[in-house]
DRENKOLVEX-100850 format. One line per field, with one value per residue (C-alpha): residue number from 1; residue in three letters; y, x, z. Coordinates in steps of 0.5 Angstrom, whole numbers. Each point is the difference from the previous one (the first is absolute). Layout:
nr [NUM	...]
rest [ALA	...]
Y [Y	...]
X [X	...]
Z [Z	...]
//
This chain:
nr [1	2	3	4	5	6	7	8	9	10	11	12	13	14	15	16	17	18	19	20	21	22	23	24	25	26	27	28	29	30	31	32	33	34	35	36	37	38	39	40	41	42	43	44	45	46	47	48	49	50	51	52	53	54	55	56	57	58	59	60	61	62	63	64	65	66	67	68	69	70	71	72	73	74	75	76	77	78	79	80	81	82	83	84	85	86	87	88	89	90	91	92	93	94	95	96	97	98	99	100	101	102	103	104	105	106	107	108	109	110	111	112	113	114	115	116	117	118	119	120	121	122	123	124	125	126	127	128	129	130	131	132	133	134	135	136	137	138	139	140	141	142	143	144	145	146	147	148	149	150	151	152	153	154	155	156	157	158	159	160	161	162	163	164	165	166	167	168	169	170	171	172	173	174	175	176	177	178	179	180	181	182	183	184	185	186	187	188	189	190	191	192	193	194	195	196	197	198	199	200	201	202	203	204]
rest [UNK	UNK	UNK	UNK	UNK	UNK	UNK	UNK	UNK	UNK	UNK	UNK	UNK	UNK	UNK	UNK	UNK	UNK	UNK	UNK	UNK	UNK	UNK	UNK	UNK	UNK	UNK	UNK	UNK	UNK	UNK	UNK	UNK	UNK	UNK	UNK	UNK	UNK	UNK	UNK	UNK	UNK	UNK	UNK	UNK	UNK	UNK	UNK	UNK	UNK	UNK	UNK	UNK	UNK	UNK	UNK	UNK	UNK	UNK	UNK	UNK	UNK	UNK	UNK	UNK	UNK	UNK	UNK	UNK	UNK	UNK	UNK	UNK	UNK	UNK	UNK	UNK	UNK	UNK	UNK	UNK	UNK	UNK	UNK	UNK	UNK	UNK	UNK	UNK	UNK	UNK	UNK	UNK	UNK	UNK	UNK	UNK	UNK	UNK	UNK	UNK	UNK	UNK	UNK	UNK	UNK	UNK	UNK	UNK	UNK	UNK	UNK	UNK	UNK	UNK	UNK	UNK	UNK	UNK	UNK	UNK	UNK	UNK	UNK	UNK	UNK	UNK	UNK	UNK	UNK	UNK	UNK	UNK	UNK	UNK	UNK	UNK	UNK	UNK	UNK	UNK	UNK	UNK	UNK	UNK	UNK	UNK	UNK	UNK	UNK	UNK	UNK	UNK	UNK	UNK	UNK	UNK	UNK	UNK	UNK	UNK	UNK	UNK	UNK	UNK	UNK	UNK	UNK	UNK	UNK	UNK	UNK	UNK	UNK	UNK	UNK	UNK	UNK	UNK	UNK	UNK	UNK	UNK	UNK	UNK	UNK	UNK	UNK	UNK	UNK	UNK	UNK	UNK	UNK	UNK	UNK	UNK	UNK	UNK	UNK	UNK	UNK	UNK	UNK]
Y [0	7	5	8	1	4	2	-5	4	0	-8	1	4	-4	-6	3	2	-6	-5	5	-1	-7	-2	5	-3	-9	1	-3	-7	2	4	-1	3	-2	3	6	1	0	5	5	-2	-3	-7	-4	0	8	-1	-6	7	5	-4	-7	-4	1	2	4	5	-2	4	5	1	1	3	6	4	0	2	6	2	-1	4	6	0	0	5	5	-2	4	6	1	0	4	-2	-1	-8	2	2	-6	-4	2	-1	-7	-1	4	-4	-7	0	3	-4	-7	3	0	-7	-3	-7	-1	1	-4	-6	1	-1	-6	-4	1	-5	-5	-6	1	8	-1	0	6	4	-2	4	6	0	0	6	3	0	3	6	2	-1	4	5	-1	3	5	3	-1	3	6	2	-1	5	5	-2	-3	-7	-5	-3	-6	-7	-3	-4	7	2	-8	1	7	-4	-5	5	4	-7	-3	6	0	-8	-1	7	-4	-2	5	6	-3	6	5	5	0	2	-1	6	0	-8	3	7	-6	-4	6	3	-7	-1	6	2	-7	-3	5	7	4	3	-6]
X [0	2	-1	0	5	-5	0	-2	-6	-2	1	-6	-4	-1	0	-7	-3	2	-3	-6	-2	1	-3	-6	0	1	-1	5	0	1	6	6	7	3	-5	-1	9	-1	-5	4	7	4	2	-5	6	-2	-7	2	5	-5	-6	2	-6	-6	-4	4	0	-7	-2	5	-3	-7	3	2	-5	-3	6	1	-6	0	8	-4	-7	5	4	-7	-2	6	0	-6	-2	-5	-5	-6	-3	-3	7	3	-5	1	7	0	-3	4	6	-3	-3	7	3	-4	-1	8	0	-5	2	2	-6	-3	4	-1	-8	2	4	-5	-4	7	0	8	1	-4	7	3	-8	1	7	-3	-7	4	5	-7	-3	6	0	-6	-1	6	-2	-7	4	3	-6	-3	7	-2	-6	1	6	-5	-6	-4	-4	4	-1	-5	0	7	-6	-3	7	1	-7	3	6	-4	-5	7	3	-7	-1	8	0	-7	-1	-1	-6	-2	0	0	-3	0	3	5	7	4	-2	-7	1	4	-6	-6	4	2	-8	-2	5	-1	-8	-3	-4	-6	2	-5	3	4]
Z [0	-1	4	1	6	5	7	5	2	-7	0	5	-3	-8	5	3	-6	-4	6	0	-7	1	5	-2	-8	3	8	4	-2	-6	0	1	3	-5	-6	6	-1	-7	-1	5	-4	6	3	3	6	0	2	6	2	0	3	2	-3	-5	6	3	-8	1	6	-2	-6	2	6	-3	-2	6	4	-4	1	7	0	-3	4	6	-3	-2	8	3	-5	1	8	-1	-7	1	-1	-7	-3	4	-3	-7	1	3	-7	-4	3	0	-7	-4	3	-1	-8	0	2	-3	-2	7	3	-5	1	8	-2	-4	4	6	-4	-1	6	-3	2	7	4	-4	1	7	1	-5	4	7	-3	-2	7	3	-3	-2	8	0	-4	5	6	-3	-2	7	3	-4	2	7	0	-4	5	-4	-1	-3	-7	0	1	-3	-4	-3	-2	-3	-4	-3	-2	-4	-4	-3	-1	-4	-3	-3	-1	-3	-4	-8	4	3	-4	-7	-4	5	-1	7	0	6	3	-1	4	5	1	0	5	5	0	2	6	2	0	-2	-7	2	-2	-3	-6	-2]
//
């Protein structure tokens, strides 16, 4: 094989956008470390570098949009003490939508191999991960809002709830806007009225 001499980050990165592809496109049985290094344009020795096996690329790959989005909403949590809950409503979707639409098939791929008997100890790791930072996430909102004297956010199943219409509306839109005329940001808008005033507005 020829490969490009890049730089070990840049390894990682084409190793998680080819494991996502594939693993979205033939689910987890039926990708394999070697095609997923071939994709990436490295040695099948580089992805067991970087992630240790084919679940650990598994996770990381579906781990990663979320991670990104919780880095940024924590971030937009401590530059911001002291927005209103609309507008950290709105960037809570803003954060999560963009980065899910960044990295679709990893998203895909975690929504396939959640059906795999052979991905379930792979989905297993993603699931605590994602638990452990959403619940994270939870407490730093609540450490927040008690320094500004305000009721903390709600339930850790509300804030679980939001997170699953953003990632429906990104994972499932071929369906769900087929002929409608909905970009990015009048999905983002729609789902931001309803998060924060509810489905019976009288003007919507």
């Amino acid at each position: 094989m020829t490969t490009t001499r890049r730089s070990s980050a840049a390894v990682r990165e084409d190793l998680l956008k080819a494991a996502g592809y594939l693993f979205a496109r033939r689910g987890y049985a039926g990708a394999s470390t070697k095609e997923i290094a071939q994709l990436a344009g490295t040695y099948e020795t580089s992805l067991y570098t970087h992630f240790g096996s084919k679940a650990g690329i598994f996770s990381a790959a579906v781990i990663e949009p979320f991670t990104e989005f919780v880095q940024s909403f924590r971030a937009t949590l401590t530059q911001q003490q002291g927005a209103s809950e609309d507008v950290l409503i709105a960037a809570f979707v803003d954060d999560l939508y963009d980065s899910l639409e960044s990295h679709h098939d990893a998203v895909m791929a975690f929504v396939l191999g959640m059906r795999e008997p052979d991905a379930a100890e792979a989905v297993s790791g993603v699931q605590d991960s994602l638990a452990e930072m959403f619940d994270a996430l939870h407490a730093a909102g609540r450490n927040r809002d008690a320094k500004a004297g305000r009721p903390g956010p709600g339930r850790p199943v509300v804030q679980r709830l939001m997170i699953g219409l953003v990632v429906a509306a990104s994972a499932f839109a071929p369906w769900l806007f087929a002929g409608e005329d909905a970009d990015p940001a009048t999905i983002k808008r729609a789902m931001t009225e309803i998060l924060v005033s509810g489905v019976r507005t009288e003007d919507r």
